[in-house]
N, C-alpha and C positions, 0 to 999 in steps of 0.2 A: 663684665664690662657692658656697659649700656650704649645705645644706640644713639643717643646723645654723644659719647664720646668716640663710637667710631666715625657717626657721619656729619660732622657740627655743620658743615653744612648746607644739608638738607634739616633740619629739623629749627621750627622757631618755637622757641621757648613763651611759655605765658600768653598766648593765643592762640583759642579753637575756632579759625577765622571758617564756615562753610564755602561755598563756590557761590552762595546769593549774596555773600557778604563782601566779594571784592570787588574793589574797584580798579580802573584805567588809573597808572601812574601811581597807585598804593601803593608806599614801601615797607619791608617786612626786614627783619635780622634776624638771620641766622644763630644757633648756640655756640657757633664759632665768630661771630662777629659779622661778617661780613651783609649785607643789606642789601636785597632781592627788592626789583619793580617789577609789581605785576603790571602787564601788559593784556586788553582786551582787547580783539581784532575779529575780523572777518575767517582768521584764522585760527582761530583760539582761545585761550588763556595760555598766559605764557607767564613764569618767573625767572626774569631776564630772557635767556634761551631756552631757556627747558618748556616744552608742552606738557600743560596736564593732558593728559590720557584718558584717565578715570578721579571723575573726584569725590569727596565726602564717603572717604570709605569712614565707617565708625570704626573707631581700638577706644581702648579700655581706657587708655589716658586722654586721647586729643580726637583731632579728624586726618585724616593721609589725602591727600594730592598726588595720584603718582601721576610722576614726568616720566619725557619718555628718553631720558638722558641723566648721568649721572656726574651730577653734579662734584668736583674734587678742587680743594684749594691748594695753594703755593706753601711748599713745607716752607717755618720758620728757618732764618739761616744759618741758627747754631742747635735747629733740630736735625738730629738722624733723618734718612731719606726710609730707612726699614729699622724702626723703634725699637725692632726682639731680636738685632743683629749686635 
């Protein structure tokens, strides 16, 4: 199972955006749908709530951002709440 489909998301698809390449009010989508605003402040980088921490780590496929929060969305309402039950 890939990492795409456990965390859709945290992870956007089709762009290896670095940390000199975003901007205030940049919007991004998630592999699950949903569309993260980057926010740049006095205090941070932020996507929506979550603080980068560390960013432009390199992997094999893209760049990582880790936040310092994890990110989880709202089950569909004729998905299972525990998928292997």
């Amino acid at each position: 199972m890939s990492y795409t489909s456990l965390c859709p998301t945290q992870v956007v698809i089709g762009a290896e955006v670095p940390s000199s390449e975003l901007t205030n009010g940049m919007e991004v989508k998630t592999a699950g749908g949903e569309v993260l605003t980057v926010t740049i402040n006095d205090d941070g980088v932020f996507f929506d709530d979550a603080k980068v921490v560390v960013a432009d780590i390199g992997a094999c496929n893209g760049i990582i951002h880790e936040i310092d929060s994890v990110r989880a969305r709202e089950p569909h309402p004729h998905e299972p709440l525990n998928p292997r039950a």
